[in-house]
KENUPA-978844 format. One line per field, with one value per atom (N, C-alpha, C): residue number from 0; atom name; x, y, z. Coordinates in nm, 3 decimals. Layout:
REM residues N
nr: [NUM|...]
atom: [CA|...]
X: [X|...]
Y: [Y|...]
Z: [Z|...]
//
This chain:
REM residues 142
nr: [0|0|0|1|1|1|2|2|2|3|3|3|4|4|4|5|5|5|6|6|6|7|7|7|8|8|8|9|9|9|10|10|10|11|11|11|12|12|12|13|13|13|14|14|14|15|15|15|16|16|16|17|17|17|18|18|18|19|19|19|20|20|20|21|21|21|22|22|22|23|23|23|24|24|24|25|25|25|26|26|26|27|27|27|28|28|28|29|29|29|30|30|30|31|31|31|32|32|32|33|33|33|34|34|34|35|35|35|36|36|36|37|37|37|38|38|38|39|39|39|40|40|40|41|41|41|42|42|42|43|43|43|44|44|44|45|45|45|46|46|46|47|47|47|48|48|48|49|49|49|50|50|50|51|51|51|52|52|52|53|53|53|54|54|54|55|55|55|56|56|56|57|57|57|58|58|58|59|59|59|60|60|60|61|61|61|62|62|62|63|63|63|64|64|64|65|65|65|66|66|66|67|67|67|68|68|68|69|69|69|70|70|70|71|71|71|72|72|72|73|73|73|74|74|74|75|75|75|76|76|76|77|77|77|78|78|78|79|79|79|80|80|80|81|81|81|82|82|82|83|83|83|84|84|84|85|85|85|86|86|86|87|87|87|88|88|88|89|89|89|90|90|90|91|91|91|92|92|92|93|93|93|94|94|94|95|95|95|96|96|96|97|97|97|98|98|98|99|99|99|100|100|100|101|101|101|102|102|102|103|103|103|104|104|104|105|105|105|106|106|106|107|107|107|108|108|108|109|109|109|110|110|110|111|111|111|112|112|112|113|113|113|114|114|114|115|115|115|116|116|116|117|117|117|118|118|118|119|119|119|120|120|120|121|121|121|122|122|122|123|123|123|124|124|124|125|125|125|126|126|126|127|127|127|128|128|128|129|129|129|130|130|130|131|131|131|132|132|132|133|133|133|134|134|134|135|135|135|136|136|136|137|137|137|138|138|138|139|139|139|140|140|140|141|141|141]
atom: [N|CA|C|N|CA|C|N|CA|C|N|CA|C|N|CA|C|N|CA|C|N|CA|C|N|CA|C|N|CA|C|N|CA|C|N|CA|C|N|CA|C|N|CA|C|N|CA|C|N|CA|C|N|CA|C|N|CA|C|N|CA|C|N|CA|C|N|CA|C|N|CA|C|N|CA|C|N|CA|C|N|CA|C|N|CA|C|N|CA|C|N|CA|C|N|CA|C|N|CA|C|N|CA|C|N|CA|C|N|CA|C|N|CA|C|N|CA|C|N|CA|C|N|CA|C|N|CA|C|N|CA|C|N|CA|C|N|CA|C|N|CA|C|N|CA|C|N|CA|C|N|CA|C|N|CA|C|N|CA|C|N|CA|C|N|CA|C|N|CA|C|N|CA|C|N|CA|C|N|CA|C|N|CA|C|N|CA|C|N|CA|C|N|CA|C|N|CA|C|N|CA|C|N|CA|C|N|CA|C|N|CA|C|N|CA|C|N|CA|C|N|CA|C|N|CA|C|N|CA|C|N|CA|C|N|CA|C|N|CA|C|N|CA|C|N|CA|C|N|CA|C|N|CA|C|N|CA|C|N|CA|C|N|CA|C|N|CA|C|N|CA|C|N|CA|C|N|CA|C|N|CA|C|N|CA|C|N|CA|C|N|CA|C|N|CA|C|N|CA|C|N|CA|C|N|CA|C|N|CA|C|N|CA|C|N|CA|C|N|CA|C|N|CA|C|N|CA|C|N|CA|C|N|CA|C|N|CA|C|N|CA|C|N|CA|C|N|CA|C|N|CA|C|N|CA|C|N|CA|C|N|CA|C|N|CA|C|N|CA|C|N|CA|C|N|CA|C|N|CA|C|N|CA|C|N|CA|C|N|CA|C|N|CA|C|N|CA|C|N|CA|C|N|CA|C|N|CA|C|N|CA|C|N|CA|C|N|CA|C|N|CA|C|N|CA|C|N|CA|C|N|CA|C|N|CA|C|N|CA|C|N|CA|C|N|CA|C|N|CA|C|N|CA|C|N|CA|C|N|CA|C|N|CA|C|N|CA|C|N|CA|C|N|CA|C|N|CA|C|N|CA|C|N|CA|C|N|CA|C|N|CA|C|N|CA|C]
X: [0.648|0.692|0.601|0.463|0.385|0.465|0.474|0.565|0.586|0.548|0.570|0.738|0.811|0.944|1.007|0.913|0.981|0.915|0.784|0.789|0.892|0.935|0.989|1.151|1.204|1.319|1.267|1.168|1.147|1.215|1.110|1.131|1.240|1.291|1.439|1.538|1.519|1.576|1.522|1.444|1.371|1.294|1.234|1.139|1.221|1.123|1.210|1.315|1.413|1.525|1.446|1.539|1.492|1.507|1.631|1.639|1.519|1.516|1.342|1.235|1.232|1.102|1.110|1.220|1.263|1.282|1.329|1.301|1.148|1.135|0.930|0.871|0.892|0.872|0.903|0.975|1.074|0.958|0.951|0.902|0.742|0.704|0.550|0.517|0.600|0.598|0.612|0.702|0.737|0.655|0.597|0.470|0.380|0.353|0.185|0.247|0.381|0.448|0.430|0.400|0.387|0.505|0.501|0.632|0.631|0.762|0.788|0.856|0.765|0.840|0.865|0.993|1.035|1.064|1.008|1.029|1.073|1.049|1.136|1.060|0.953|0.873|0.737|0.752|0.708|0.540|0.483|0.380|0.404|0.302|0.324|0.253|0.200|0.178|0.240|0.273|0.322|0.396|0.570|0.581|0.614|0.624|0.675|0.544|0.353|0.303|0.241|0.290|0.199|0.113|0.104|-0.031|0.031|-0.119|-0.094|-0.154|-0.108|-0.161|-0.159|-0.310|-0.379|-0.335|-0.410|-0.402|-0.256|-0.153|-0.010|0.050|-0.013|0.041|0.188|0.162|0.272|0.229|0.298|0.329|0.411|0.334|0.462|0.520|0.592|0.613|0.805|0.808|0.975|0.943|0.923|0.931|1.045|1.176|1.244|1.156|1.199|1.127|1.187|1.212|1.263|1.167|1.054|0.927|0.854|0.697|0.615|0.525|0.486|0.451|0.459|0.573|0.647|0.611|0.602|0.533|0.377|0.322|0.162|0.127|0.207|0.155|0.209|0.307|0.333|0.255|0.207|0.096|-0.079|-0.077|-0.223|-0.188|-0.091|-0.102|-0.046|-0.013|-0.045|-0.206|-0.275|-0.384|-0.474|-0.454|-0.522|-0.482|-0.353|-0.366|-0.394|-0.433|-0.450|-0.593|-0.672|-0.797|-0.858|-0.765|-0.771|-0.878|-0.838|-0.885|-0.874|-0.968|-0.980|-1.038|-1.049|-1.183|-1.265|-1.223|-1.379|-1.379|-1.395|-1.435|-1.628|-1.613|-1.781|-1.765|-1.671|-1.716|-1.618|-1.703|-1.690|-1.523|-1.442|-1.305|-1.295|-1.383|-1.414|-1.393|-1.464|-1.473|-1.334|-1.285|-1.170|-1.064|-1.048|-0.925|-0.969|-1.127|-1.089|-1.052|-1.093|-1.030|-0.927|-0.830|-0.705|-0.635|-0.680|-0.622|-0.671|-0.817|-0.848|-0.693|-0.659|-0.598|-0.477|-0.395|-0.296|-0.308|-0.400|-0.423|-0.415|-0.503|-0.514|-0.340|-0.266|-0.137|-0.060|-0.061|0.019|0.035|-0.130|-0.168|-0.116|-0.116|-0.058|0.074|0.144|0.265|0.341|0.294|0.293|0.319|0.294|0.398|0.256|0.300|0.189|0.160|0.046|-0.066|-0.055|0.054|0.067|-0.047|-0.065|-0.213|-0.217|-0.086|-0.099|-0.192|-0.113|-0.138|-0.265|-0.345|-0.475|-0.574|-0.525|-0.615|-0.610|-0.516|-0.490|-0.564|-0.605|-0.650|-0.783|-0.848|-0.973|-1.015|-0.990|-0.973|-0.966|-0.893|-0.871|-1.020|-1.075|-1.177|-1.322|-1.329|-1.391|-1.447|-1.326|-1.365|-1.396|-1.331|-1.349|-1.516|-1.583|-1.694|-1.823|-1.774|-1.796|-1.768|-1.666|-1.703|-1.654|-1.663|-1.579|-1.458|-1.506|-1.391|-1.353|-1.430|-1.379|-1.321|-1.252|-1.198|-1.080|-1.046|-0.949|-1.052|-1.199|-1.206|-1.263|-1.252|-1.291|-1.164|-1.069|-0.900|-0.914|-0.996|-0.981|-1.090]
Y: [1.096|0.961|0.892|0.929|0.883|0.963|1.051|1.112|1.014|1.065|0.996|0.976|1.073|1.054|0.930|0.956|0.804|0.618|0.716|0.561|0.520|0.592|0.581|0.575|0.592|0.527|0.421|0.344|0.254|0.109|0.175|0.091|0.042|0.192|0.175|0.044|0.059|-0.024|-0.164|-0.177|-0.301|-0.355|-0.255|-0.224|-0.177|-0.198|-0.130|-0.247|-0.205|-0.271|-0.217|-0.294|-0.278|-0.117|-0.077|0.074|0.178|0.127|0.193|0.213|0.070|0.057|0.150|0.132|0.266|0.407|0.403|0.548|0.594|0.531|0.551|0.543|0.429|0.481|0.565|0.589|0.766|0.852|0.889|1.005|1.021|0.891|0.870|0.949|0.874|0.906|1.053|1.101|1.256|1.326|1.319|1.364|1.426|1.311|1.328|1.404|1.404|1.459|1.354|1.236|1.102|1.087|1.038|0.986|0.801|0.762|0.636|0.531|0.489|0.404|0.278|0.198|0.107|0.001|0.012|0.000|0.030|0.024|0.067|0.176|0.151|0.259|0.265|0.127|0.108|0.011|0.043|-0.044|-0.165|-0.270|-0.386|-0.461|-0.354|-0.445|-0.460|-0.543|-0.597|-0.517|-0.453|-0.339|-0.416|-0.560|-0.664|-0.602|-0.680|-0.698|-0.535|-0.412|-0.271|-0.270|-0.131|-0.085|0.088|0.174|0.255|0.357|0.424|0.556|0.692|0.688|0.831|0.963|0.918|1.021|1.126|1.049|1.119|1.065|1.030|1.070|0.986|0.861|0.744|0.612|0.612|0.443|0.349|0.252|0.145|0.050|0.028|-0.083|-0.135|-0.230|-0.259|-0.379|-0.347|-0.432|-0.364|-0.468|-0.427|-0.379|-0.250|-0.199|-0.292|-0.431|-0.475|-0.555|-0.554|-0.589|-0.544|-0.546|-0.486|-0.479|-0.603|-0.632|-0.558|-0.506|-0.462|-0.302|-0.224|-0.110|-0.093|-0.218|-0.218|-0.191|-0.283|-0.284|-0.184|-0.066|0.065|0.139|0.092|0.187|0.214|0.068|0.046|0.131|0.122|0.218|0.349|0.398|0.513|0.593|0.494|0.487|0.519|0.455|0.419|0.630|0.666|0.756|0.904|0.847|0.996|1.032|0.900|0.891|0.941|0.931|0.932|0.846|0.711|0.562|0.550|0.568|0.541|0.448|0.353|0.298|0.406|0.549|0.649|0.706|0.687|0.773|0.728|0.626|0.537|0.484|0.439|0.384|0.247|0.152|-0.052|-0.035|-0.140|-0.172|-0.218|-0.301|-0.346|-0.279|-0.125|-0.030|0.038|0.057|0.157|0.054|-0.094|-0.156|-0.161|-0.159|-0.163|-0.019|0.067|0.189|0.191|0.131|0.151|0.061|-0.080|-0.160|-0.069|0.018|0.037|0.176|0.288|0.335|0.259|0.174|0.107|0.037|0.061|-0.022|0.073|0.165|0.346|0.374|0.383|0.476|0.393|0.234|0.144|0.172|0.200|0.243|0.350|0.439|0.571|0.583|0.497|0.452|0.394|0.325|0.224|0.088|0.058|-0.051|-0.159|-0.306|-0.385|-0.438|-0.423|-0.437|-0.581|-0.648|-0.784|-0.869|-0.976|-1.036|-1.109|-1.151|-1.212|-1.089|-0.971|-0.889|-0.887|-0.833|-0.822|-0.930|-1.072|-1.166|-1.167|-1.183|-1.158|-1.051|-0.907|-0.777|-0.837|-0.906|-0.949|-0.998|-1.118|-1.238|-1.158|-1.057|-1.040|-0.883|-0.836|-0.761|-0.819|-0.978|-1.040|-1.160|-1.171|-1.199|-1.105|-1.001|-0.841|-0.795|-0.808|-0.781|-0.866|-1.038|-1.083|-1.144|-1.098|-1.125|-0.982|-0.857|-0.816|-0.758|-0.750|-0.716|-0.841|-0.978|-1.144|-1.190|-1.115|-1.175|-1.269|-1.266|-1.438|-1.539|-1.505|-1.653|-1.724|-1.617|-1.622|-1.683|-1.659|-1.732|-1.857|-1.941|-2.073|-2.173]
Z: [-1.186|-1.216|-1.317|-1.327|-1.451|-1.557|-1.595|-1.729|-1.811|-1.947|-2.031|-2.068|-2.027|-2.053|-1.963|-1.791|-1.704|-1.787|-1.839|-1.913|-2.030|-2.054|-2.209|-2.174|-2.002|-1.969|-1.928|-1.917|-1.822|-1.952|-2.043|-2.208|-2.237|-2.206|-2.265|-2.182|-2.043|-1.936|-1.903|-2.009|-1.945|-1.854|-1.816|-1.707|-1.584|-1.480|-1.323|-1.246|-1.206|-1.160|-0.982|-0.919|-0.742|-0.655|-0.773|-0.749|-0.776|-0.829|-0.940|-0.839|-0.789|-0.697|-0.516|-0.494|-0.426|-0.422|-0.539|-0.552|-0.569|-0.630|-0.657|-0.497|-0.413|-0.313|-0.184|-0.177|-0.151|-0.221|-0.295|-0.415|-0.377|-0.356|-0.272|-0.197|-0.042|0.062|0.089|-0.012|-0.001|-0.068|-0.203|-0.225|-0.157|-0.024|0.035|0.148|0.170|0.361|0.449|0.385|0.508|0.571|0.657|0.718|0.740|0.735|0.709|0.813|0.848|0.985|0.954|0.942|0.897|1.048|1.161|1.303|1.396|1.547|1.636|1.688|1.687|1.688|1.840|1.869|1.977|1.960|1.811|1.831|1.777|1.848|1.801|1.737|1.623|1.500|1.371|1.289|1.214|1.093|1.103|1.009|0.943|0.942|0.787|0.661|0.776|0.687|0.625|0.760|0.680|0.791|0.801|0.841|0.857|0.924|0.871|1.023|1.056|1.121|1.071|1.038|0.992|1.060|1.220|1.316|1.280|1.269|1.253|1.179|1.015|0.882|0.872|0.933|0.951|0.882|0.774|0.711|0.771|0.860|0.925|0.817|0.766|0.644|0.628|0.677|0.667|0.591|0.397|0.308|0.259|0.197|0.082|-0.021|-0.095|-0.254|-0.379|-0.332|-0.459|-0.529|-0.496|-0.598|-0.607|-0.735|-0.696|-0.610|-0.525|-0.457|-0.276|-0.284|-0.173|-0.214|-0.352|-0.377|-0.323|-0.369|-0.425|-0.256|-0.184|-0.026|0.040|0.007|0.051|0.003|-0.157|-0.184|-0.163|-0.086|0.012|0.120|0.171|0.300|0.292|0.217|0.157|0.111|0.043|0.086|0.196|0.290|0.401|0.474|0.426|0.508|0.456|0.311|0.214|0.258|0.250|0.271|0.454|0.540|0.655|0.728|0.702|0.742|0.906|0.976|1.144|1.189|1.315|1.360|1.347|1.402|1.438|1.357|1.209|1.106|1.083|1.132|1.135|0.969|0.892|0.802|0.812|0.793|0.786|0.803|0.846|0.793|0.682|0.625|0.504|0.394|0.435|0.315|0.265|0.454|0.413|0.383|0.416|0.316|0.151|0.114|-0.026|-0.104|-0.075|-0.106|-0.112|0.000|-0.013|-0.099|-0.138|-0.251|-0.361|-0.384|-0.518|-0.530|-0.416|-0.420|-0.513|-0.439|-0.469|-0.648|-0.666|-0.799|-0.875|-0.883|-0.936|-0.937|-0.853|-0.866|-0.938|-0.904|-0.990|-1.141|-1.190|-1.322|-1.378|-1.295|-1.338|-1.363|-1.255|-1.263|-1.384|-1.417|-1.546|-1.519|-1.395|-1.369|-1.373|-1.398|-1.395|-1.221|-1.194|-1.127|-1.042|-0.940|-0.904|-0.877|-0.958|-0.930|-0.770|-0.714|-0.655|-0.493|-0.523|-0.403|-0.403|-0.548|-0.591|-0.549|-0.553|-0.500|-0.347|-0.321|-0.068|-0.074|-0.150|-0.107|-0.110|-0.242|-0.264|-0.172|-0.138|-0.049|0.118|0.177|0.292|0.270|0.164|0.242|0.252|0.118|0.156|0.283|0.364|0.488|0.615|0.589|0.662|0.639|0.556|0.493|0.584|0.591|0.657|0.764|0.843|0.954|1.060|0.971|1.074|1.165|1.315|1.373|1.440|1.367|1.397|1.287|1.191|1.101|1.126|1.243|1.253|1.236|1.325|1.282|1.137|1.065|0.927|0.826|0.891|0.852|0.922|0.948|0.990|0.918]
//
């Protein structure tokens, strides 16, 4: 999907339409052999906002692919599980969410697609309170 030929339909089309951004993420997911849980799955954390289980190579994420935004944050947790991101790996939470935005930023690039500032600043912003405070980062959101 980096190919210079997918950039050079992209040109042609006017950049990516909502189909685009789906198929790209399909093509991801299948890439690495992840599997894709869009809910219903029994845990109860948040498949709006993402997250990710390493242990068994599962992306929770029920975003529409119709922005980039909705890529960039399939492609953080994609991330999170290439890298194999645990509490018991012994490295910070801190560390392993920025890896996974730098991930997400890295494939965007390769991608061709531009880079959403807005995701880029919440990623900034959410490992800089992670950094400091923690496994108390709520009360760092107040």
């Amino acid at each position: 999907l980096g190919s210079s030929a997918h950039k050079k339909r992209l040109s042609v089309l006017g950049g990516l339409n909502n189909m685009d951004y789906r198929s790209i993420a399909h093509s991801e997911i299948q890439t690495h052999g992840i599997k894709w849980c869009t809910g219903g799955c029994g845990l109860k954390s948040s498949h709006k906002r993402g997250f990710a289980t390493p242990v068994n190579g599962t992306v929770h994420f029920d975003r529409a692919m119709k922005t980039r935004g909705g890529l960039y944050g399939l492609l953080h947790e994609i991330g999170h599980i290439l890298y194999r991101h645990h509490w018991r790996i012994g490295v910070p939470r801190w560390e392993q969410e920025y890896s996974a935005e730098h991930y997400a930023r890295r494939r965007m690039r390769l991608l061709g697609i531009a880079i959403p500032r807005k995701e880029v600043t919440n990623g900034d912003l959410y490992i800089a309170r992670m950094k400091k405070w923690g496994k108390n980062i709520s009360l760092g959101a107040k």
